[in-house]
C-alpha positions in Angstrom: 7.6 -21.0 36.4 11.4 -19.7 36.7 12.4 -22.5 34.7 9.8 -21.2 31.6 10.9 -17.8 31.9 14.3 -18.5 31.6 13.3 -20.9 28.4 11.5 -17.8 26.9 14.1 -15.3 27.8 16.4 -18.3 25.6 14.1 -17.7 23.1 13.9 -14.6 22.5 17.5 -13.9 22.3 17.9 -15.9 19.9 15.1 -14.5 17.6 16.3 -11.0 18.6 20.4 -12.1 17.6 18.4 -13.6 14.5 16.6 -10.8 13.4 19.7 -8.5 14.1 21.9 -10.3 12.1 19.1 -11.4 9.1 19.0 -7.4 8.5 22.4 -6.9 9.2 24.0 -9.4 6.6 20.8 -11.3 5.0 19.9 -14.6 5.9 21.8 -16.7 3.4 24.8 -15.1 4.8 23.8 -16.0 8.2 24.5 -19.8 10.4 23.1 -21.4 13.0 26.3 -20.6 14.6 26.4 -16.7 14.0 22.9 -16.3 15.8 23.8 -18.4 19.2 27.3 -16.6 19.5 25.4 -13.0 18.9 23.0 -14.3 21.7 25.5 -15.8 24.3 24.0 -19.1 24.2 25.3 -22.7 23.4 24.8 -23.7 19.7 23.0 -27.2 20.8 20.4 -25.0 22.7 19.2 -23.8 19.7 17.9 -27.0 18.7 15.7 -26.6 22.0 13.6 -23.8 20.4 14.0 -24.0 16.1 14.6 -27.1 14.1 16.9 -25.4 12.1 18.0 -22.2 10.4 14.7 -22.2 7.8 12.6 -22.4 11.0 14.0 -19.2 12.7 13.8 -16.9 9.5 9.9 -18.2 9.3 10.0 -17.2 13.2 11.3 -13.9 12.6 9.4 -12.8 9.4 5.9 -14.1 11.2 7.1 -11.6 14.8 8.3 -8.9 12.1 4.8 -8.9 10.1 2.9 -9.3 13.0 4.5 -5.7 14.3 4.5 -4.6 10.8 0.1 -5.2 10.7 -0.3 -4.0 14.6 1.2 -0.2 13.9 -0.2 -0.3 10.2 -3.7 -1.1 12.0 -3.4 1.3 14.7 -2.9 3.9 12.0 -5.9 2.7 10.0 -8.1 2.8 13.0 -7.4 6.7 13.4 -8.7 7.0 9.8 -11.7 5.0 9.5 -13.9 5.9 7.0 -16.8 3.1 7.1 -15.5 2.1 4.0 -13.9 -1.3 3.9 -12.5 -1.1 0.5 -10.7 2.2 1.5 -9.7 0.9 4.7 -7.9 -1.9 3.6 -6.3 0.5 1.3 -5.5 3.0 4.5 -4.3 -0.4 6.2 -1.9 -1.3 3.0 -0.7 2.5 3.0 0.5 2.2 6.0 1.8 -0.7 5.8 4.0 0.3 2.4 4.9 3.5 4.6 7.0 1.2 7.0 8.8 -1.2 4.4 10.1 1.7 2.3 11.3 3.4 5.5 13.7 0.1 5.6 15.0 -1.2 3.0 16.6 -3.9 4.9 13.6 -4.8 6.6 11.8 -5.2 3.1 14.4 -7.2 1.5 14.0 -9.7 4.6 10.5 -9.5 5.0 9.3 -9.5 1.5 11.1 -12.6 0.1 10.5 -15.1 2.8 7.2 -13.9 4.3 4.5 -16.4 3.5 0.7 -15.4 4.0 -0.5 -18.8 4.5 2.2 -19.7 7.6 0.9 -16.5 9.2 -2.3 -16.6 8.9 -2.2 -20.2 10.8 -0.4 -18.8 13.2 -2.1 -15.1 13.6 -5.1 -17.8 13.7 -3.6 -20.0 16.6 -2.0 -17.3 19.0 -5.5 -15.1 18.8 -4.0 -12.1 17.7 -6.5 -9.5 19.0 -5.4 -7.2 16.1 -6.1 -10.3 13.1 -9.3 -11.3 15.2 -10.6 -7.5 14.6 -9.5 -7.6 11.2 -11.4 -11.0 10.4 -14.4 -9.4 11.8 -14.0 -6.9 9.2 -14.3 -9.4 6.6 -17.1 -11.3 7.6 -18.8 -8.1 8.4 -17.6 -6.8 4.6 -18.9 -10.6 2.8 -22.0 -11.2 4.7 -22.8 -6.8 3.7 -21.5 -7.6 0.6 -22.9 -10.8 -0.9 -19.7 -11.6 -1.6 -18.6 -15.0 -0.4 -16.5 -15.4 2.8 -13.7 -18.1 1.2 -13.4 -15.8 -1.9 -12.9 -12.5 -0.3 -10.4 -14.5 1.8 -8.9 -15.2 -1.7 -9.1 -11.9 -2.7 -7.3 -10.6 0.2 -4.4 -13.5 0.0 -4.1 -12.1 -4.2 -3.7 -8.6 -2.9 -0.9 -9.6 0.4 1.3 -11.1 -2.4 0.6 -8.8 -5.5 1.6 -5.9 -2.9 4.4 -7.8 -0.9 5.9 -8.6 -4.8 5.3 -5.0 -6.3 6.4 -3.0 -3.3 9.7 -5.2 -2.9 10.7 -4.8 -7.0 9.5 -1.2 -6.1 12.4 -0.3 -3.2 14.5 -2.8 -4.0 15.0 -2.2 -7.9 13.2 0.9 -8.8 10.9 -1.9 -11.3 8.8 -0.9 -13.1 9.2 2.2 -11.2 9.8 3.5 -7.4 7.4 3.1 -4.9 5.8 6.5 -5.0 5.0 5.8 -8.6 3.8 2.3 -7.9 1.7 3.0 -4.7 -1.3 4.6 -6.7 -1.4 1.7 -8.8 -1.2 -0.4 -5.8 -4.3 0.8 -4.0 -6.2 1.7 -7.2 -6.1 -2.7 -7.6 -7.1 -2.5 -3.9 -9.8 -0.4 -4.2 -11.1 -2.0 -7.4 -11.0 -5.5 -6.0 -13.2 -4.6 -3.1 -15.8 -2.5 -4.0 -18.9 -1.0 -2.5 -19.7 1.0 1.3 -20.2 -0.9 3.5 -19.3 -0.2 7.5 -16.3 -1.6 9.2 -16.6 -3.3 12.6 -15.2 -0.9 14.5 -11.9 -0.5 17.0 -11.0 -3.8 18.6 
């Protein structure tokens, strides 16, 4: 058991020294070297934990969403309407509130996050948060009549058409700054799931 702990307390200094220095510098800018020396550890014991450098900034932006959805939901659940559609717009509010308090954070999070990756492993680890959130949908599609698989692929269209707009947004004011875009955003929300139907509740 002391043995795992210290492999885990390994671990997460190095995903800590990542994520430090991915913000800090970008992760282009940043070696397999740069991340063991900012966490005290060996460079070979990296190789213990992450194949390589790609496999960390995957590990990083997967931890960073995962905090990124938890407050954004917490938030949502405060304001629950019983509308889906304008909950998943509450829930994207939120979320848009966080990245454009850090534009750092965006930049990182924005151009290597990867919905499918996440989802596998939000689906794996039993995030209690994603769990609540998938009984939202199936809740939403079976009220609906709307197919399961394609409100899944509505929802994957909206991650990445808000991830893409709200990163051009901070990042390069295109085609305008994010208080200009974020009505447009949830408007495309709103419109692409439509009707009033209850949520599930708080997890």
């Amino acid at each position: 058991m002391q043995l795992e702990q210290k492999k885990q307390k390994k671990k997460s200094a190095l995903l800590k020294s990542a994520y430090t220095l991915f913000l800090k510098q970008g992760a282009e800018a940043t070696s397999v070297g740069d991340i063991t020396a900012e966490a005290g550890v060996a460079k070979g014991t990296f190789y213990l934990y992450f194949r390589d450098k790609q496999d960390i900034v995957s590990a990083v932006v997967n931890l960073v969403a995962r905090q990124i959805l938890e407050e954004a939901y917490l938030k949502m659940c405060a304001v629950r309407s019983g509308n889906f559609a304008e909950d998943i717009a509450s829930l994207a509010n939120a979320i848009l509130d966080i990245l454009e308090r850090s534009r750092p954070l965006l930049a990182f999070v924005g151009r290597d996050f990867r919905f499918p990756s996440f989802r596998e492993k939000m689906n794996r680890t039993g995030n209690p948060v994603w769990r609540s959130l998938r009984a939202d949908l199936k809740q939403y599609a079976a009220l609906s009549g709307i197919d399961e698989k394609e409100l899944l692929r509505r929802i994957y269209c909206l991650v990445s058409m808000c991830g893409s707009v709200a990163c051009a947004a901070v990042l390069d004011g295109e085609p305008a700054d994010l208080p200009h875009m974020r009505p447009s955003i949830l408007a495309i929300i709103r419109g692409s799931l439509p009707g009033n139907f209850p949520s599930s509740g708080s997890p």
